[in-house]
PDB file of N, CA, C and O in Angstrom:
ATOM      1  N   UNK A   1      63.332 164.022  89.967  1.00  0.00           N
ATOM      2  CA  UNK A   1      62.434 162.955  89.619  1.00  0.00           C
ATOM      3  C   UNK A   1      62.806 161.666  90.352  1.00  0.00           C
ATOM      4  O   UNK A   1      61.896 161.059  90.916  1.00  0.00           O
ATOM      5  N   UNK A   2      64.164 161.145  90.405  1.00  0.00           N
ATOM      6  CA  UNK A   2      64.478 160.361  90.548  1.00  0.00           C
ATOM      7  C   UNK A   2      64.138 160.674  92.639  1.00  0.00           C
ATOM      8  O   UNK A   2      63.532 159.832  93.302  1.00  0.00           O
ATOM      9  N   UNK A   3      64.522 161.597  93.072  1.00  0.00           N
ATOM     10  CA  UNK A   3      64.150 161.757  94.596  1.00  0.00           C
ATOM     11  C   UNK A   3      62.592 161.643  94.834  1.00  0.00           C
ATOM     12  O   UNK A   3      62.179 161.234  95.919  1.00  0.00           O
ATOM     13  N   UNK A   4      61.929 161.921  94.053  1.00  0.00           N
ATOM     14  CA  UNK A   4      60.358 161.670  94.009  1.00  0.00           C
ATOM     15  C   UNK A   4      60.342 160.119  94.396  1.00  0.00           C
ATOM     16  O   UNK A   4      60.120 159.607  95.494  1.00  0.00           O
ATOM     17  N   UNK A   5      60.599 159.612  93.354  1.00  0.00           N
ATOM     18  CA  UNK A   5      60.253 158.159  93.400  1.00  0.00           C
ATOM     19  C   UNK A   5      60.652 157.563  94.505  1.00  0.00           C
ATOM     20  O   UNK A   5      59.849 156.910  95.171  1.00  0.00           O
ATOM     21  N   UNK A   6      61.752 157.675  94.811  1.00  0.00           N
ATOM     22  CA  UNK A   6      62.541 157.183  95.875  1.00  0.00           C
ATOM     23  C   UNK A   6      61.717 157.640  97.213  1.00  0.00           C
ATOM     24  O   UNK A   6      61.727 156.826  98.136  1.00  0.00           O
ATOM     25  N   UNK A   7      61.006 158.862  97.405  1.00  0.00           N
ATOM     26  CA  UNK A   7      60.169 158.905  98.652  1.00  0.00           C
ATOM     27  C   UNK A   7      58.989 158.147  98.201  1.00  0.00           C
ATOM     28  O   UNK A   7      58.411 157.481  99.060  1.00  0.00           O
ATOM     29  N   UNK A   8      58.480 158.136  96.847  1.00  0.00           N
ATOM     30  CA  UNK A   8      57.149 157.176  97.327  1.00  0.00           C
ATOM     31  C   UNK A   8      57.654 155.973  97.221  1.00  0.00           C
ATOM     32  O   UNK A   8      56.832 155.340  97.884  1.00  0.00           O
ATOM     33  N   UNK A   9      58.176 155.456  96.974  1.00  0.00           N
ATOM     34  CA  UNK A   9      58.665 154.114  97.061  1.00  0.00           C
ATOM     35  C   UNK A   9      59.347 153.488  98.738  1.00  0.00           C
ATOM     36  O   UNK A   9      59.379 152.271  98.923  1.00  0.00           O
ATOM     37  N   UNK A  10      59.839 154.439  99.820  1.00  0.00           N
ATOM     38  CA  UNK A  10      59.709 154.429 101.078  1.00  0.00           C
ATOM     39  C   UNK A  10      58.441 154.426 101.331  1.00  0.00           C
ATOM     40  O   UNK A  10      57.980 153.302 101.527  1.00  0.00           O
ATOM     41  N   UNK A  11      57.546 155.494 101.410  1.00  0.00           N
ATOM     42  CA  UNK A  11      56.156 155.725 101.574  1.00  0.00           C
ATOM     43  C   UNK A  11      55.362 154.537 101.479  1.00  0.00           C
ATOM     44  O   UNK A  11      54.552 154.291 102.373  1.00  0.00           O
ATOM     45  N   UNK A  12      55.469 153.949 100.726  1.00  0.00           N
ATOM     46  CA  UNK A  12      54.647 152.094 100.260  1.00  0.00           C
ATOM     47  C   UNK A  12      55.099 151.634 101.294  1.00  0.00           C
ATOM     48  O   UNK A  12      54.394 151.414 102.279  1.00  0.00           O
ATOM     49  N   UNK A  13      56.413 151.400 101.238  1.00  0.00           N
ATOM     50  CA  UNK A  13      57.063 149.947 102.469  1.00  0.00           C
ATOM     51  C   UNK A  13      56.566 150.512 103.544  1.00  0.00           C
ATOM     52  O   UNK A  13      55.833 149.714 104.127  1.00  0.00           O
ATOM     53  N   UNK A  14      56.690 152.325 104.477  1.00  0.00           N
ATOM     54  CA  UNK A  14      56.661 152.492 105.720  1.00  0.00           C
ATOM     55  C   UNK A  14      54.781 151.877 105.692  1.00  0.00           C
ATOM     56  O   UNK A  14      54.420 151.140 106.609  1.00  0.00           O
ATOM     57  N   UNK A  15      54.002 152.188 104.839  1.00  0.00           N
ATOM     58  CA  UNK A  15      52.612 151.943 104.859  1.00  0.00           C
ATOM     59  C   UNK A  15      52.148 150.790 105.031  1.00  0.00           C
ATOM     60  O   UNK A  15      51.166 150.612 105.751  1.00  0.00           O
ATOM     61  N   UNK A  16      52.889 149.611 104.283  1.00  0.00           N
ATOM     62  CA  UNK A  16      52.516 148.265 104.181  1.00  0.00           C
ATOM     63  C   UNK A  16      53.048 147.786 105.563  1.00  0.00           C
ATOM     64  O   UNK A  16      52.468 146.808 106.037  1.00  0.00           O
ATOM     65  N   UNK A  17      53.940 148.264 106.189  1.00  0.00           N
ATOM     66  CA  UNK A  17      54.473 148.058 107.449  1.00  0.00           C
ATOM     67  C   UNK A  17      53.824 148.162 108.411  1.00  0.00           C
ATOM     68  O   UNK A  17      53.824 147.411 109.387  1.00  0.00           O
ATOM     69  N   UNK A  18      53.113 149.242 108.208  1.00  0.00           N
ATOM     70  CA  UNK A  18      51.941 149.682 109.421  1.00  0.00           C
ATOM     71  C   UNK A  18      51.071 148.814 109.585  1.00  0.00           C
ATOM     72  O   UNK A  18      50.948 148.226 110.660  1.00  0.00           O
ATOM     73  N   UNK A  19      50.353 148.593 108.595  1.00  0.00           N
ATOM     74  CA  UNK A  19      49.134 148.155 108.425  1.00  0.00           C
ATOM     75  C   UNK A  19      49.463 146.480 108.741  1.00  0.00           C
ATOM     76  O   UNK A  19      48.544 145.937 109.354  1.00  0.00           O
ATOM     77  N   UNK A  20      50.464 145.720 108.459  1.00  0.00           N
ATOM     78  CA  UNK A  20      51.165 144.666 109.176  1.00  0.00           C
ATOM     79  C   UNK A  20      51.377 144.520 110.203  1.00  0.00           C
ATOM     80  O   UNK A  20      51.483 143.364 110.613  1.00  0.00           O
ATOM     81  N   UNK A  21      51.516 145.486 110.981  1.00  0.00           N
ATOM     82  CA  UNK A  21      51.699 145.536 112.433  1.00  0.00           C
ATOM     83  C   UNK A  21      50.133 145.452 113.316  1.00  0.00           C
ATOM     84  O   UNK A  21      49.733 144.659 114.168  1.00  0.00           O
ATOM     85  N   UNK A  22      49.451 146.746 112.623  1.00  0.00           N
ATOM     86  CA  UNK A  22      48.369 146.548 113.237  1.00  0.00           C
ATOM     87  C   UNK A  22      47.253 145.286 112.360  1.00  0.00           C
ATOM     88  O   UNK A  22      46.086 145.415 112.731  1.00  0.00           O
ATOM     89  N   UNK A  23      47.361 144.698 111.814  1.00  0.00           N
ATOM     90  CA  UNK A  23      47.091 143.293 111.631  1.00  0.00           C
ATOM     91  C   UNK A  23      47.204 142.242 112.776  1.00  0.00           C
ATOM     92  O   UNK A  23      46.408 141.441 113.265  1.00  0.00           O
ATOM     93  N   UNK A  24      48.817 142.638 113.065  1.00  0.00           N
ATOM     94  CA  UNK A  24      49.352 141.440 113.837  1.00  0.00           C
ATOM     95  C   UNK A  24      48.692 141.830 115.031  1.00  0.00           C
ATOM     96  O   UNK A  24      48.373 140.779 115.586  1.00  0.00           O
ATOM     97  N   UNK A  25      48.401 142.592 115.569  1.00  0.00           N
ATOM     98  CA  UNK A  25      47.757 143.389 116.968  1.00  0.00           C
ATOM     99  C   UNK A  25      46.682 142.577 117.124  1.00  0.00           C
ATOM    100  O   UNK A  25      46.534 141.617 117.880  1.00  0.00           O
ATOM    101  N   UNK A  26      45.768 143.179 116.137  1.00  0.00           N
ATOM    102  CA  UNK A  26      44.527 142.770 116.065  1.00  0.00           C
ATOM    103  C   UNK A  26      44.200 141.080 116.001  1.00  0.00           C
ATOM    104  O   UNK A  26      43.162 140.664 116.515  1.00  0.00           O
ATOM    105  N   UNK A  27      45.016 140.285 115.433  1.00  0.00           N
ATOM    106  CA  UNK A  27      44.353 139.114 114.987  1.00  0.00           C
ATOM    107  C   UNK A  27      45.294 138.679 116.872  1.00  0.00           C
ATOM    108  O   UNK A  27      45.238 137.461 117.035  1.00  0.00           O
ATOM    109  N   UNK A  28      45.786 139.163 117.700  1.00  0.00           N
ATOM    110  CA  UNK A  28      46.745 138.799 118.846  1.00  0.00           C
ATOM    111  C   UNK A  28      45.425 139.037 120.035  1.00  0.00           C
ATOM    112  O   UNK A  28      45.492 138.711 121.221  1.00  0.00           O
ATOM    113  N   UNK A  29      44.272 139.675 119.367  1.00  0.00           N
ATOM    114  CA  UNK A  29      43.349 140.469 120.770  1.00  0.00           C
ATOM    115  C   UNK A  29      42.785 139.543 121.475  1.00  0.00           C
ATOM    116  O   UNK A  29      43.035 138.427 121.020  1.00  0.00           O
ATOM    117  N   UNK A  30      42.101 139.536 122.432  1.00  0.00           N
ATOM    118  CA  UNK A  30      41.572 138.543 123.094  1.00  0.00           C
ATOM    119  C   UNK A  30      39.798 138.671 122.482  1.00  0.00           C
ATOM    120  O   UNK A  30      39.461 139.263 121.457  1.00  0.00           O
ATOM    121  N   UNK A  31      38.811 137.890 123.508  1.00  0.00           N
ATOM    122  CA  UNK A  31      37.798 138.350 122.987  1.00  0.00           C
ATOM    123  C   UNK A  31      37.183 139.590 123.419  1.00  0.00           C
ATOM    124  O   UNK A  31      36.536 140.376 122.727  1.00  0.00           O
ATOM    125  N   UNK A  32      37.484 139.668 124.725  1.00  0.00           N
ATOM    126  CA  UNK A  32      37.376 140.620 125.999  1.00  0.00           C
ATOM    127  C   UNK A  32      37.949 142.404 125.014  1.00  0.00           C
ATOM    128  O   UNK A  32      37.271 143.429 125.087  1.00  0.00           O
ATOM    129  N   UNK A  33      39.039 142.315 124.353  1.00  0.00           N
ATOM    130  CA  UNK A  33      39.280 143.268 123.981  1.00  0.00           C
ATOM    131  C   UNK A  33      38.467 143.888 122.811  1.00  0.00           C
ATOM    132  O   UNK A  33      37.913 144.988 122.806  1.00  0.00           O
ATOM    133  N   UNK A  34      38.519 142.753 121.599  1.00  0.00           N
ATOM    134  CA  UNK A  34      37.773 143.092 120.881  1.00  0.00           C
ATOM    135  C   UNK A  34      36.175 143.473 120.714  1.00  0.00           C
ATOM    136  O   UNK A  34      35.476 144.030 119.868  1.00  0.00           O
ATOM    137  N   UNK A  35      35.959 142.721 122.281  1.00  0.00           N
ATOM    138  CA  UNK A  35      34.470 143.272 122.419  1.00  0.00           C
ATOM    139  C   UNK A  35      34.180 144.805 123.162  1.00  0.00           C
ATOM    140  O   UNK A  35      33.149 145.472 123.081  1.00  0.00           O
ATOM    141  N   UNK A  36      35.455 145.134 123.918  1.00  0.00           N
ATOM    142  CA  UNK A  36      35.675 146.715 124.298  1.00  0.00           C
ATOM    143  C   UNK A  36      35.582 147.876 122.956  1.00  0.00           C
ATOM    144  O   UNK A  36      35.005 148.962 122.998  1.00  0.00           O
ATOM    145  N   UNK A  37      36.357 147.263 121.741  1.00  0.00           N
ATOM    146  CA  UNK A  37      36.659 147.781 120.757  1.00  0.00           C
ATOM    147  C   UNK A  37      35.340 147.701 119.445  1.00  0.00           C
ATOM    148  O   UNK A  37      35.261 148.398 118.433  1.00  0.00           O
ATOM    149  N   UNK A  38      34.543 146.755 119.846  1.00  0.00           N
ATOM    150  CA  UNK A  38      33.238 146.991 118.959  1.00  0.00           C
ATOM    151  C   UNK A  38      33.622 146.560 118.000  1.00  0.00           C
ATOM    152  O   UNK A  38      33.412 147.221 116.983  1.00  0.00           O
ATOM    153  N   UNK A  39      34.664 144.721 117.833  1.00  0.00           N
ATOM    154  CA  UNK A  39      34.918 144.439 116.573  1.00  0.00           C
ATOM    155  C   UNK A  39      34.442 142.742 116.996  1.00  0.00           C
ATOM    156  O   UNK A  39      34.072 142.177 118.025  1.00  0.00           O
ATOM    157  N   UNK A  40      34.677 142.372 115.671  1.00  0.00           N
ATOM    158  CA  UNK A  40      34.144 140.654 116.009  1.00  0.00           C
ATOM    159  C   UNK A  40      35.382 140.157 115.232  1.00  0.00           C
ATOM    160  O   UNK A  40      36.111 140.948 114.634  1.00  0.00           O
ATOM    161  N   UNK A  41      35.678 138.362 115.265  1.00  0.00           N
ATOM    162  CA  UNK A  41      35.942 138.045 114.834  1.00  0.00           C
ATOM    163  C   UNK A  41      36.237 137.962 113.457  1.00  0.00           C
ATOM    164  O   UNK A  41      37.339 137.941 112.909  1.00  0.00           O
ATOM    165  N   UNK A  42      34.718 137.902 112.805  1.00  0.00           N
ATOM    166  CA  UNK A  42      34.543 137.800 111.635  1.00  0.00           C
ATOM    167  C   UNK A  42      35.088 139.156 110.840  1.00  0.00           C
ATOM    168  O   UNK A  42      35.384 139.246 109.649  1.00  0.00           O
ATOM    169  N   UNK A  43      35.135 140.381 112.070  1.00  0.00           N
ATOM    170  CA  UNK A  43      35.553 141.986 111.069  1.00  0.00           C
ATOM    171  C   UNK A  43      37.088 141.263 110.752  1.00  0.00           C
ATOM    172  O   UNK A  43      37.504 141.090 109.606  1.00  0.00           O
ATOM    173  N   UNK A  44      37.801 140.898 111.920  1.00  0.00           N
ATOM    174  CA  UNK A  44      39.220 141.090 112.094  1.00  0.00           C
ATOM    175  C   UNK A  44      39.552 139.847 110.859  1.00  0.00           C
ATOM    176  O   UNK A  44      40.679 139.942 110.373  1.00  0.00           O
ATOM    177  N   UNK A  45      38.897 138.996 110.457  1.00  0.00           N
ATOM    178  CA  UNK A  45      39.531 138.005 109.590  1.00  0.00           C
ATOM    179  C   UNK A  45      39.383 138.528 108.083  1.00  0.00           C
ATOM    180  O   UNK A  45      40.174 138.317 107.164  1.00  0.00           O
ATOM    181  N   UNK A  46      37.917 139.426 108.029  1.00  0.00           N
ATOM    182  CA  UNK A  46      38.227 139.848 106.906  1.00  0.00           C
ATOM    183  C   UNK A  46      38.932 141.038 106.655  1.00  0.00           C
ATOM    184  O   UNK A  46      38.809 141.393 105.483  1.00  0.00           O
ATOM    185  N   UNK A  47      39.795 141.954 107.512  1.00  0.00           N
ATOM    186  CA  UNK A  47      40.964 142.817 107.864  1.00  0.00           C
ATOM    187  C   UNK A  47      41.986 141.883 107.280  1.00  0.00           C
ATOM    188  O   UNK A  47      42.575 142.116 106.224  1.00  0.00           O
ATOM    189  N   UNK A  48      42.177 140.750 108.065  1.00  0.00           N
ATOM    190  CA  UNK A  48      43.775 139.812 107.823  1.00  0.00           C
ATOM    191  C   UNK A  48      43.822 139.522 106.814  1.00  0.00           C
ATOM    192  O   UNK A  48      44.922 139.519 106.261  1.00  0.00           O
ATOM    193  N   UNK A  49      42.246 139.013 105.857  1.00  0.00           N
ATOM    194  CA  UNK A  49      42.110 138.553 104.395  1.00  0.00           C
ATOM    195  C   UNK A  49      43.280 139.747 103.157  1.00  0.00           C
ATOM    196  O   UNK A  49      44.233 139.440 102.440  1.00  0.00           O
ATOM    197  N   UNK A  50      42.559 141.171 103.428  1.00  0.00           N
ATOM    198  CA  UNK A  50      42.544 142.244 102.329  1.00  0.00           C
ATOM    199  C   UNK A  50      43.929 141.915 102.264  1.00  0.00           C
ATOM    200  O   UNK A  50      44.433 141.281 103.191  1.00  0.00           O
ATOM    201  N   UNK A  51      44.734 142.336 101.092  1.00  0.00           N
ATOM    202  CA  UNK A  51      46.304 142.547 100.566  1.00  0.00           C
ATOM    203  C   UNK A  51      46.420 143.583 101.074  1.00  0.00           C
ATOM    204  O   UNK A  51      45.512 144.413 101.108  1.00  0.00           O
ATOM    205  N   UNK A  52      48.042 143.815 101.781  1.00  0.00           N
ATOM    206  CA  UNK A  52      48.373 145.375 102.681  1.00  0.00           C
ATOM    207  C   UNK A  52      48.086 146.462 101.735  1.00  0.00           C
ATOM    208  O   UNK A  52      47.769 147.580 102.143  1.00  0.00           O
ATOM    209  N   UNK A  53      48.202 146.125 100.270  1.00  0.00           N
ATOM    210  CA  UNK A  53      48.104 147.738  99.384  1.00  0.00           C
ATOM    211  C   UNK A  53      46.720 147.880  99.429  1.00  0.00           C
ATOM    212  O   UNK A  53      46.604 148.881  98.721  1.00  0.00           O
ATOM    213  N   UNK A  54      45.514 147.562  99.785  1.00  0.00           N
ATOM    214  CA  UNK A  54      44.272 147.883 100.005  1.00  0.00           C
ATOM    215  C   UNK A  54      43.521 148.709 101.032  1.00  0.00           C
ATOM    216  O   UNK A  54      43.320 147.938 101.971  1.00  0.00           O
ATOM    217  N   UNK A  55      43.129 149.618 101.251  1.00  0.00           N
ATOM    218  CA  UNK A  55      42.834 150.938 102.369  1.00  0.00           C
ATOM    219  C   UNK A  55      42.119 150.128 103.123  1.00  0.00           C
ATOM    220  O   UNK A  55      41.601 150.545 104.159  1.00  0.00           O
TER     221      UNK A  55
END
């Protein structure tokens, strides 16, 4: 039980980590990129808005 927890409790941090990273990517893009990528401004701010525990 106690090894359970202990992997989902890694599992959260490696996740919230990710999704932090590719945050930081994204809000770093130029416009040029994000217009390759079919995103706008306005997607990527409300991306940076959500809390990392949110899909």
């Amino acid at each position: 039980m106690i090894v359970r927890a202990w992997q989902a409790l890694v599992e959260i941090v490696r996740t919230r980590r990710e999704r932090s990273q590719a945050r930081c990517q994204l809000a770093a893009m130029t416009e040029r990129e994000l217009q390759d990528c079919g995103m706008t401004r306005a997607e990527i701010a409300y991306e940076l808005k959500k809390p990392v525990r949110r899909k």
